[in-house]
One Martini backbone bead per residue (centre of mass of N, CA, C, O) as a GRO file, in nm:
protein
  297
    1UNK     BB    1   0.055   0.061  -0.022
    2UNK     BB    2   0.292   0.256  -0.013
    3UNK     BB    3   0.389   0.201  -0.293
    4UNK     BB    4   0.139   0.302  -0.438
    5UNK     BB    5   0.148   0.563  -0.334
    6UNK     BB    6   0.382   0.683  -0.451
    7UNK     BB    7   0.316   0.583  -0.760
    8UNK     BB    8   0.050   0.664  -0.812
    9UNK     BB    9  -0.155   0.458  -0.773
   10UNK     BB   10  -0.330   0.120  -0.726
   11UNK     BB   11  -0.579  -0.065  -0.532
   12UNK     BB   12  -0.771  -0.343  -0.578
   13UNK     BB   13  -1.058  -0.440  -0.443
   14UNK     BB   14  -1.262  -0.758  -0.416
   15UNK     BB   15  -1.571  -0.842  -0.346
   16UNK     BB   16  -1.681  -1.188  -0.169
   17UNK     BB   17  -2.012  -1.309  -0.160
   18UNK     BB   18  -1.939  -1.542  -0.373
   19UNK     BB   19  -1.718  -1.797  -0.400
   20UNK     BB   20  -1.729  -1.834  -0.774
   21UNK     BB   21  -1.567  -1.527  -0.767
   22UNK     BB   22  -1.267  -1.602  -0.677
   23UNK     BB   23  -1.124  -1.689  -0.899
   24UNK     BB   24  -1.194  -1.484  -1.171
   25UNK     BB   25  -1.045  -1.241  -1.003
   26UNK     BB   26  -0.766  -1.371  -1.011
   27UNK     BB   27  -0.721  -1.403  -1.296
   28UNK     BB   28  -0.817  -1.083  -1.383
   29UNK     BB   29  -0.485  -1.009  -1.275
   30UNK     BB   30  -0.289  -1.198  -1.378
   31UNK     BB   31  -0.391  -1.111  -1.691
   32UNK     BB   32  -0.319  -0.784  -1.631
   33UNK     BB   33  -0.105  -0.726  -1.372
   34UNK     BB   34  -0.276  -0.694  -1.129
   35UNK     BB   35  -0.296  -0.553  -0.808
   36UNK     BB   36  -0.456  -0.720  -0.538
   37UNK     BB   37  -0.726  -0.759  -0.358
   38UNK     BB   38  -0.899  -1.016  -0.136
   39UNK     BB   39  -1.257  -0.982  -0.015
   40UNK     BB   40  -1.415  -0.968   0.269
   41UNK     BB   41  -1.728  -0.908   0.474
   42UNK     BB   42  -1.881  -0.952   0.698
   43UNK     BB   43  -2.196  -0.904   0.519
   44UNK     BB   44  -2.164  -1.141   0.337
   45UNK     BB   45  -2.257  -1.344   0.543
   46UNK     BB   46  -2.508  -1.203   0.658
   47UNK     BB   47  -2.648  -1.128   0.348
   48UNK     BB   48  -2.479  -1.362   0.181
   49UNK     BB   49  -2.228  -1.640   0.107
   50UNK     BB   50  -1.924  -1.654   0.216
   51UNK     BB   51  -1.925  -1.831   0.503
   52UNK     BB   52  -1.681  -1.638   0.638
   53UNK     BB   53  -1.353  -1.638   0.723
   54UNK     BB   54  -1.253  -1.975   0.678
   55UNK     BB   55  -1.377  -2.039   0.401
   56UNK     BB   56  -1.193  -1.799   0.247
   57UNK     BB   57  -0.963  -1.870   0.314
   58UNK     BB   58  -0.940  -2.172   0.220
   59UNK     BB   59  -0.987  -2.078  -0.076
   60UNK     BB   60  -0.748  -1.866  -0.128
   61UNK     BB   61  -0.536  -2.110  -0.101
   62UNK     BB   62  -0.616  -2.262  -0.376
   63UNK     BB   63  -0.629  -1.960  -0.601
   64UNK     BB   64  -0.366  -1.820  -0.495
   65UNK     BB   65  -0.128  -1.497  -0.612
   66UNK     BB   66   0.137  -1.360  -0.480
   67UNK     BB   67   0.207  -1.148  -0.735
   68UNK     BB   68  -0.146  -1.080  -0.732
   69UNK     BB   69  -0.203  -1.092  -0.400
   70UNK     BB   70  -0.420  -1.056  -0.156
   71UNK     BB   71  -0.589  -1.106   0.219
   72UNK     BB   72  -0.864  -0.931   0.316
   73UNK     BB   73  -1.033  -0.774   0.566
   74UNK     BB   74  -1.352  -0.649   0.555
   75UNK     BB   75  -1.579  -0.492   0.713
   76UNK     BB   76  -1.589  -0.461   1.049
   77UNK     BB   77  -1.844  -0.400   1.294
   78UNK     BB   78  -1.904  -0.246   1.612
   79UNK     BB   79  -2.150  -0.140   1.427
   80UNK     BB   80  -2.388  -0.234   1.235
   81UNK     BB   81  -2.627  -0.177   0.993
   82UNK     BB   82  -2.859  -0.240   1.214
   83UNK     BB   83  -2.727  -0.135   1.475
   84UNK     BB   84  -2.555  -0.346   1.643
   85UNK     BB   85  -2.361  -0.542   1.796
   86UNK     BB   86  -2.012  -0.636   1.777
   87UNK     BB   87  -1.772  -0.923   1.784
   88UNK     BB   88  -1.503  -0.740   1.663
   89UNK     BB   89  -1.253  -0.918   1.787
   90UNK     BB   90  -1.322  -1.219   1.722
   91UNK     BB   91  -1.288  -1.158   1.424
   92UNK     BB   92  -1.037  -1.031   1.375
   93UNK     BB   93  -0.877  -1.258   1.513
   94UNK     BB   94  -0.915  -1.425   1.385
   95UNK     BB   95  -0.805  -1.323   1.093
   96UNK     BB   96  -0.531  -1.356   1.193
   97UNK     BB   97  -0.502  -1.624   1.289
   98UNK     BB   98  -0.501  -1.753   1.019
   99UNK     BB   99  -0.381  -1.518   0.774
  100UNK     BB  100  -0.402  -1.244   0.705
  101UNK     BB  101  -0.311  -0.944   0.544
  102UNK     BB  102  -0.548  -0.792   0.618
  103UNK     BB  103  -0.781  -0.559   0.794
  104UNK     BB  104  -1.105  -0.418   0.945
  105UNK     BB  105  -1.228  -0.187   1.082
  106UNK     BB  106  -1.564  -0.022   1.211
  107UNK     BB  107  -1.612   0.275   1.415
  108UNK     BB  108  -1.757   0.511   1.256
  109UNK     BB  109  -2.035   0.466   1.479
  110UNK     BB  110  -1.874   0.648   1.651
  111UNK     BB  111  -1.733   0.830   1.852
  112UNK     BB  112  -1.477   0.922   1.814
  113UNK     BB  113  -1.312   0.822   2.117
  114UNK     BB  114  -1.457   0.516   2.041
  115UNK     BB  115  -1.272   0.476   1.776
  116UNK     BB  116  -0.973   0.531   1.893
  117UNK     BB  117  -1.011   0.267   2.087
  118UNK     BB  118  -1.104   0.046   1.905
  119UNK     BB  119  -0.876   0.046   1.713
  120UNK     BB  120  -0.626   0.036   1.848
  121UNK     BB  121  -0.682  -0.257   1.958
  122UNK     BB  122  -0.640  -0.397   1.688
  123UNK     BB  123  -0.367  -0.305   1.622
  124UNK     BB  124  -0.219  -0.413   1.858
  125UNK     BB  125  -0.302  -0.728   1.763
  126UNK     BB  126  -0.199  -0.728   1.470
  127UNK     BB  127   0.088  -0.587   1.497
  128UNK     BB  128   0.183  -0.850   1.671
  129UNK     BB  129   0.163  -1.051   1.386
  130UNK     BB  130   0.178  -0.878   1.112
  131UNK     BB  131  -0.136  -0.695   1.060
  132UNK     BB  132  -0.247  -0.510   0.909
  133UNK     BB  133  -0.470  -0.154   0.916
  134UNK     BB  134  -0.784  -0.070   0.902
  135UNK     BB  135  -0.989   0.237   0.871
  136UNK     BB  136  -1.259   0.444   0.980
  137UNK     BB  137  -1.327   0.813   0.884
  138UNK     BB  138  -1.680   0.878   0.895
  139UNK     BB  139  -1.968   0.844   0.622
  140UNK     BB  140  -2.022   0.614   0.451
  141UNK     BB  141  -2.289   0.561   0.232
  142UNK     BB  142  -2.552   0.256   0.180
  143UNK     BB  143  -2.603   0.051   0.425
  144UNK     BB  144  -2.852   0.149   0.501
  145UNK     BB  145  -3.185   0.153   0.557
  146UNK     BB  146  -3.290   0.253   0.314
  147UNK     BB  147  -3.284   0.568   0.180
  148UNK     BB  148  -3.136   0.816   0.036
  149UNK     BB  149  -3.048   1.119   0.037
  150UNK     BB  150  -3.008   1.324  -0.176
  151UNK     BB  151  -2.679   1.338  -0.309
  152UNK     BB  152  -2.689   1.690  -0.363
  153UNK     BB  153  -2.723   1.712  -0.075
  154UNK     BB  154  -2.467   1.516   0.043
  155UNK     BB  155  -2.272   1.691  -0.095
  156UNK     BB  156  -2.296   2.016  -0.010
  157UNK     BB  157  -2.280   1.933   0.290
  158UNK     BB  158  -2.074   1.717   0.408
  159UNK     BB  159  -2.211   1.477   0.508
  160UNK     BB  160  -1.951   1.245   0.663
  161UNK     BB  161  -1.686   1.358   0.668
  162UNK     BB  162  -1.405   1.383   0.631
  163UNK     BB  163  -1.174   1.529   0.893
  164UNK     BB  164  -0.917   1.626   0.906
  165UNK     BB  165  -0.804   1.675   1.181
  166UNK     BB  166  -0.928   1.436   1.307
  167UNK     BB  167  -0.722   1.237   1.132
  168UNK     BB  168  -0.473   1.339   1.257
  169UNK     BB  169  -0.544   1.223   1.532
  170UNK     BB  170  -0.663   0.919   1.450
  171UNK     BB  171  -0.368   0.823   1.363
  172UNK     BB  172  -0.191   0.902   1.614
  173UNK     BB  173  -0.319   0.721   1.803
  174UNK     BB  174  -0.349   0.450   1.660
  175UNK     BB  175  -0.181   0.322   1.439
  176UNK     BB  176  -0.283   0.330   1.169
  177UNK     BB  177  -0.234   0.241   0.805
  178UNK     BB  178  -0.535   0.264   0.699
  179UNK     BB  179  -0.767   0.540   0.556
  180UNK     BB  180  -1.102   0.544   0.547
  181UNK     BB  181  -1.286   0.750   0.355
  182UNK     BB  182  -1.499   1.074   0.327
  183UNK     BB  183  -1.565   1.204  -0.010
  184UNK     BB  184  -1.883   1.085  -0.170
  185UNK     BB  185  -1.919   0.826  -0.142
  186UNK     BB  186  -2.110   0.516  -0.204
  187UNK     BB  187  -2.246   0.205  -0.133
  188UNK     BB  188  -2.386  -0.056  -0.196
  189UNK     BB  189  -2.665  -0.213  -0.193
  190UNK     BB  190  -2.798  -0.506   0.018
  191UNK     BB  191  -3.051  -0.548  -0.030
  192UNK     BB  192  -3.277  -0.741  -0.215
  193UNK     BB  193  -3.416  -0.509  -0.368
  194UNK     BB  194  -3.158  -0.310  -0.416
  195UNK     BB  195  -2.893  -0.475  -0.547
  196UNK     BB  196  -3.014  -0.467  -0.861
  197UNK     BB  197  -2.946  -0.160  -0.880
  198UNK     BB  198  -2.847   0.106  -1.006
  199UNK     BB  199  -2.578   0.324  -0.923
  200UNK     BB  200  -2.510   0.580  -0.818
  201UNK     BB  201  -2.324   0.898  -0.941
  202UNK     BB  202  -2.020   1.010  -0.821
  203UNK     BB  203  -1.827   1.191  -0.635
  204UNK     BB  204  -1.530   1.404  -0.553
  205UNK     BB  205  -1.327   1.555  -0.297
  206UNK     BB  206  -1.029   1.656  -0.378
  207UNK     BB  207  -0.998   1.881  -0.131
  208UNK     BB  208  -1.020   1.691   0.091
  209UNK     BB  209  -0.837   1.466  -0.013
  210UNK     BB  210  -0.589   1.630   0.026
  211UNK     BB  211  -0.591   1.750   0.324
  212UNK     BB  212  -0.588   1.444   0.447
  213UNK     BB  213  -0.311   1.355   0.332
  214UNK     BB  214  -0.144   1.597   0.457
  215UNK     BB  215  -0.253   1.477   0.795
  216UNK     BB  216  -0.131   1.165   0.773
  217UNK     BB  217   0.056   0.978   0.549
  218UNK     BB  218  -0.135   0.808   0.473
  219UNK     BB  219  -0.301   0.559   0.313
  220UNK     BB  220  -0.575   0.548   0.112
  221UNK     BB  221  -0.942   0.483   0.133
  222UNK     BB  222  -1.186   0.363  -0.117
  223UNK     BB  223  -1.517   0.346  -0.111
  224UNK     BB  224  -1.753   0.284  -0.336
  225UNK     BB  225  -1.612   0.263  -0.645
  226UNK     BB  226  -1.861   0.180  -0.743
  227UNK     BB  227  -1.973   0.487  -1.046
  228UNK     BB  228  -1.731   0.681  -1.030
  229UNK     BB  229  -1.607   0.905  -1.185
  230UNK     BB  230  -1.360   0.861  -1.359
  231UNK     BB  231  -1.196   1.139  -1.301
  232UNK     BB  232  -1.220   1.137  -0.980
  233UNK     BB  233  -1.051   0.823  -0.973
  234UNK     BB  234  -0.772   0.969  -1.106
  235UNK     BB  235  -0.754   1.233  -0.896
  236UNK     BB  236  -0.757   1.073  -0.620
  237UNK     BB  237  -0.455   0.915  -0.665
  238UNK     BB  238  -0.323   1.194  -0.710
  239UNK     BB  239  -0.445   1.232  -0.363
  240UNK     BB  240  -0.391   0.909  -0.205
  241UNK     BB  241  -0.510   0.685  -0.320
  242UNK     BB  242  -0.430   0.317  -0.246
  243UNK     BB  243  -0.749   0.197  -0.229
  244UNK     BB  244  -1.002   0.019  -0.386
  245UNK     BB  245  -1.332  -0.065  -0.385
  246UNK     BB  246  -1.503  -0.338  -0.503
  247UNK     BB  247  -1.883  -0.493  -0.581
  248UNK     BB  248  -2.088  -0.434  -0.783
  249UNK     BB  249  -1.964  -0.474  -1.070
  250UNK     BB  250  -1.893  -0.825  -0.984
  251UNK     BB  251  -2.214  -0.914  -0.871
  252UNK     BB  252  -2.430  -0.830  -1.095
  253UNK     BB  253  -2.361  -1.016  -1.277
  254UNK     BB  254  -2.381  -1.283  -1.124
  255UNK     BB  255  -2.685  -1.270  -1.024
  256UNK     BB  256  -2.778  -1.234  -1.326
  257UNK     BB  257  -2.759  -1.553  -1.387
  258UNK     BB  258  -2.817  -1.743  -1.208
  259UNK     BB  259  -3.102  -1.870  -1.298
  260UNK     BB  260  -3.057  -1.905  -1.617
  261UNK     BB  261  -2.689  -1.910  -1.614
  262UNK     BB  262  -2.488  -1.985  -1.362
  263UNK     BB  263  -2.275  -2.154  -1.560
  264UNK     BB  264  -2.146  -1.803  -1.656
  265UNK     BB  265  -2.100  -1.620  -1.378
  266UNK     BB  266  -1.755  -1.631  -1.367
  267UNK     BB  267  -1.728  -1.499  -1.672
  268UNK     BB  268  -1.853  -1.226  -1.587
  269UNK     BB  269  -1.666  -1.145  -1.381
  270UNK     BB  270  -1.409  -1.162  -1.551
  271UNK     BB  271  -1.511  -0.924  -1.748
  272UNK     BB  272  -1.561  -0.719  -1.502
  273UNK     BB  273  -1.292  -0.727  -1.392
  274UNK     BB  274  -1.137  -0.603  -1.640
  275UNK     BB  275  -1.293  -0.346  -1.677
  276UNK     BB  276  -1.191  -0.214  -1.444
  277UNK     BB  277  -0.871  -0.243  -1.478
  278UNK     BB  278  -0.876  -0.126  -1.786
  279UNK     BB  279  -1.077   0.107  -1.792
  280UNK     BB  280  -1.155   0.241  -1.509
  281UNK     BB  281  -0.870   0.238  -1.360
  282UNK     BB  282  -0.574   0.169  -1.507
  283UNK     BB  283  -0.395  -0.105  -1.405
  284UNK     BB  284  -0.234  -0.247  -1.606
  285UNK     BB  285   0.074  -0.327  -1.484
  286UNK     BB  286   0.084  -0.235  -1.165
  287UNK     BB  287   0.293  -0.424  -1.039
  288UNK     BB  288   0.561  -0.276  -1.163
  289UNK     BB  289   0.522  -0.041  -0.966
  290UNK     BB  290   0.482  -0.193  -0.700
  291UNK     BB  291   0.660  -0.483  -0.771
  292UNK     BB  292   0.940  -0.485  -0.877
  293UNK     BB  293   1.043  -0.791  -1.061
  294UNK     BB  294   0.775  -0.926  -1.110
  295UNK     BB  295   0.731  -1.224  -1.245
  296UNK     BB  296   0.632  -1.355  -1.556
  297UNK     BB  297   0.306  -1.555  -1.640
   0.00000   0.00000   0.00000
């Protein structure tokens, strides 16, 4: 990740929610020659079929590439989308413990000085085995029930952004290693009606989040990667972010299919893989930047 901020170029994460979407994706990594991490998030266990930590860690066992993936545990929220509160020093331990090679707290939703303590915590244990921490500071919108505030509405008002001065006291006290945060993006839906709808059309402010890069000096991260203006992502990593999640772009091929033609579902993925890293993102090759002499495939 640091390698990435400095080359000023970027690493994709692609959230596996459905087991046979992760060849597909280490695929279109390997043959794109681009660096990606392979990810799930507690939501995916909880909302779609990923089956938890261990049954993903024992996967990509099987088909990991570690010329171009590593494996992320992707948010673990200490209260979830549903508002409860989640047993999430359990779940990330065992992540840890398994081998995981980068984990995600997501204390968010609690008041700074709560969010500042529930990360160290995990920083702590995390970093005591080397494993790096990612967390969030600010309010990524669309995982909540219900419909969001209109788009421009919540863009204007700058409501759940990360604030840079925050920003720079949360990294310091914490000593987390990457932080997520809140630029315009939002979540893709998750609920059962509306996560097959297309995703509303996003942009970023790139001058709050030069200023977060500027108090920070840490890599960052965007999440809610689909949808986003191909400009607004692409001057984005030219001011600090160093990690894109990406879930819906590679989820809708896959469930449209289910039903229909379930075996061309994997193929649809690996198409929709290679659009995100060659097309929308520019990534192709980028293993080159980050890791140069990374031996070819």
């Amino acid at each position: 990740m640091e390698r990435a901020a400095l080359a000023r170029t970027a690493i994709p994460g692609f959230n596996i929610p459905y087991f046979p979407m992760m060849e597909p994706v280490v695929r279109a990594l390997r043959d794109t020659r681009c660096f990606g991490l392979i990810m799930v998030a507690r939501l995916e266990w909880v909302k779609f079929a990923a089956g938890g930590p261990r049954p993903i860690y024992e996967l990509y066992q099987q088909v990991k590439d570690e010329r171009f993936t590593r494996l992320h545990l992707d948010h673990v929220p200490v209260i979830d989308e549903d508002h409860l509160p989640v047993d999430y020093e359990a779940v990330l331990g065992e992540a840890v413990a398994l081998g995981y090679d980068s984990v995600m707290v997501d204390a968010s939703r609690l008041p700074l000085e709560e969010n500042i303590a529930a990360t160290r915590r995990i920083v702590d244990m995390a970093h005591a085995s080397g494993v790096a921490v990612e967390a969030e500071l600010g309010a990524v919108m669309g995982h909540e029930a219900g419909p969001l505030p209109p788009y421009e509405e919540l863009f204007a008002s700058g409501k759940g952004f990360t604030d840079p001065e925050e920003a720079r006291r949360f990294v310091a006290e914490t000593g987390v290693d990457w932080l997520s945060v809140a630029v315009g993006s939002v979540h893709g839906a998750i609920g059962a009606s509306a996560r097959r709808e297309k995703k509303l059309e996003a942009r970023l402010s790139i001058e709050r989040l030069e200023a977060i890069r500027q108090t920070t000096g840490i890599p960052l991260v965007l999440h809610g990667g689909t949808g986003i203006r191909k400009n607004c992502v692409l001057d984005a990593i030219r001011h600090g972010i160093a990690k894109i999640n990406v879930a819906t772009a590679i989820r809708q091929p896959y469930e449209a299919l289910l039903e229909s033609a379930p075996e061309e579902s994997p193929e649809a993925v690996y198409r929709a893989t290679r659009k995100v890293i060659e097309e929308d993102l520019e990534l192709v090759g980028s293993v080159d930047r980050i890791n140069p002499g990374t031996a070819a495939g």
